[in-house]
C-alpha positions in Angstrom: 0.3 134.9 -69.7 2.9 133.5 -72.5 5.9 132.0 -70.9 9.1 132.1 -72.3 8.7 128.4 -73.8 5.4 128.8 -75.8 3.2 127.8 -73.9 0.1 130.4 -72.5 -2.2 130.4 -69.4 -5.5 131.7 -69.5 -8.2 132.4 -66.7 -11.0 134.6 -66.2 -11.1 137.6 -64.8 -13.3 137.9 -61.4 -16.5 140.6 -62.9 -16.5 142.1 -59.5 -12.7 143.1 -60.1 -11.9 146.9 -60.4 -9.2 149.2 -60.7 -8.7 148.0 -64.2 -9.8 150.2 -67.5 -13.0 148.7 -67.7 -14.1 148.9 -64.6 -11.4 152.0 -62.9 -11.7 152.9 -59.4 -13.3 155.6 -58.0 -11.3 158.6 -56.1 -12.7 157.2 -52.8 -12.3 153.6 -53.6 -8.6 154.4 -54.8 -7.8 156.4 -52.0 -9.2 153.5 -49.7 -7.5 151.1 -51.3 -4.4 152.8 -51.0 -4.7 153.8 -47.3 -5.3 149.7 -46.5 -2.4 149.0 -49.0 0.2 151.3 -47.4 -0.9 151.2 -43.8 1.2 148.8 -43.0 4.1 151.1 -44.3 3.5 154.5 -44.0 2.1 156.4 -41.8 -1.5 157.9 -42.3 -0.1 161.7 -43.0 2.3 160.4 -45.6 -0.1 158.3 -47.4 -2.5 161.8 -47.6 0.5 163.5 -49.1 1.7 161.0 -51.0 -2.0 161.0 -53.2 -1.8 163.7 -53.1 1.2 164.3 -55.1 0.1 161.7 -57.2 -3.0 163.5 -57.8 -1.4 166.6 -59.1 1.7 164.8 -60.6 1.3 166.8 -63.5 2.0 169.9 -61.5 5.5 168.3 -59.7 8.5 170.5 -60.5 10.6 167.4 -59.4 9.1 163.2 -59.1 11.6 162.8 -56.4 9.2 164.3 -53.8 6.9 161.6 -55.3 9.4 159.0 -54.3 10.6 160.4 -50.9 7.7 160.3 -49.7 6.6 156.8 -50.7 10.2 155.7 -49.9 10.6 154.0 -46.6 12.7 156.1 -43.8 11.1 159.2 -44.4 10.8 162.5 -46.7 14.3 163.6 -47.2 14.2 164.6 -51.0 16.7 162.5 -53.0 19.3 164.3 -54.4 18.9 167.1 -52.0 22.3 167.1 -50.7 24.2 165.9 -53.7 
Protein backbone atom coordinates (compact mmCIF):
# COMPACT_ATOMS: atom_id res chain seq x y z
CA UNK A 1 0.00 0.00 0.00
CA UNK A 2 1.44 3.68 -0.90
CA UNK A 3 -0.10 6.35 1.14
CA UNK A 4 -0.66 9.56 0.00
CA UNK A 5 2.66 10.97 1.71
CA UNK A 6 5.25 8.52 0.21
CA UNK A 7 5.57 6.30 2.32
CA UNK A 8 4.54 2.19 1.52
CA UNK A 9 3.53 -0.79 3.64
CA UNK A 10 4.39 -4.17 2.73
CA UNK A 11 3.29 -7.68 4.27
CA UNK A 12 3.01 -11.04 3.07
CA UNK A 13 0.32 -12.58 1.79
CA UNK A 14 -1.18 -15.70 3.96
CA UNK A 15 -0.25 -18.95 1.05
CA UNK A 16 -3.41 -20.51 2.28
CA UNK A 17 -5.29 -17.33 0.99
CA UNK A 18 -7.70 -17.83 -2.12
CA UNK A 19 -10.01 -16.05 -4.13
CA UNK A 20 -7.19 -14.09 -5.64
CA UNK A 21 -5.73 -14.84 -9.40
CA UNK A 22 -3.30 -17.10 -8.26
CA UNK A 23 -5.01 -19.11 -6.34
CA UNK A 24 -9.21 -18.26 -7.61
CA UNK A 25 -11.95 -19.95 -5.89
CA UNK A 26 -13.70 -22.70 -6.90
CA UNK A 27 -17.59 -22.53 -7.97
CA UNK A 28 -18.37 -24.32 -4.63
CA UNK A 29 -15.95 -22.54 -2.54
CA UNK A 30 -17.27 -19.17 -4.10
CA UNK A 31 -20.69 -19.96 -3.74
CA UNK A 32 -19.98 -20.99 0.05
CA UNK A 33 -18.26 -18.10 0.64
CA UNK A 34 -20.85 -16.06 -0.54
CA UNK A 35 -23.82 -17.82 1.17
CA UNK A 36 -21.68 -17.22 4.80
CA UNK A 37 -20.86 -13.65 3.54
CA UNK A 38 -24.45 -12.61 2.79
CA UNK A 39 -26.40 -14.62 5.35
CA UNK A 40 -26.53 -12.29 7.52
CA UNK A 41 -28.30 -10.00 4.84
CA UNK A 42 -30.19 -11.79 2.50
CA UNK A 43 -32.17 -14.40 2.64
CA UNK A 44 -30.97 -17.93 1.35
CA UNK A 45 -33.40 -17.79 -1.97
CA UNK A 46 -32.00 -14.42 -2.88
CA UNK A 47 -28.44 -15.23 -2.44
CA UNK A 48 -29.20 -18.49 -4.99
CA UNK A 49 -30.64 -15.88 -7.43
CA UNK A 50 -28.41 -13.39 -6.89
CA UNK A 51 -25.24 -16.04 -8.17
CA UNK A 52 -26.91 -16.77 -10.12
CA UNK A 53 -27.37 -13.66 -12.04
CA UNK A 54 -23.97 -13.10 -11.49
CA UNK A 55 -23.12 -16.26 -13.10
CA UNK A 56 -24.77 -15.50 -16.37
CA UNK A 57 -24.17 -11.67 -16.12
CA UNK A 58 -23.20 -11.78 -19.50
CA UNK A 59 -26.64 -12.80 -20.54
CA UNK A 60 -28.52 -9.74 -18.29
CA UNK A 61 -30.66 -7.57 -20.61
CA UNK A 62 -30.51 -5.06 -17.66
CA UNK A 63 -27.62 -5.07 -14.26
CA UNK A 64 -30.37 -3.49 -12.31
CA UNK A 65 -31.80 -6.99 -11.54
CA UNK A 66 -28.25 -7.70 -10.42
CA UNK A 67 -28.53 -4.89 -7.98
CA UNK A 68 -32.25 -5.30 -6.80
CA UNK A 69 -31.60 -8.29 -5.80
CA UNK A 70 -28.44 -7.78 -3.79
CA UNK A 71 -29.96 -4.42 -2.58
CA UNK A 72 -31.38 -4.51 0.88
CA UNK A 73 -35.46 -4.27 1.05
CA UNK A 74 -36.13 -6.47 -1.52
CA UNK A 75 -36.36 -7.18 -5.51
CA UNK A 76 -38.20 -4.28 -6.86
CA UNK A 77 -36.25 -3.52 -10.13
CA UNK A 78 -34.80 0.08 -10.06
CA UNK A 79 -36.10 2.22 -12.45
CA UNK A 80 -39.12 0.12 -12.82
CA UNK A 81 -41.57 2.77 -12.14
CA UNK A 82 -39.77 5.74 -13.33
Amino acid sequence: MRLKDGRSWTQASDDRYRGGPDHPFTQAELHRSSRTARSSALPKERIARALDLIEHVDQLKDVRELVAILSPGGTRRSGADD
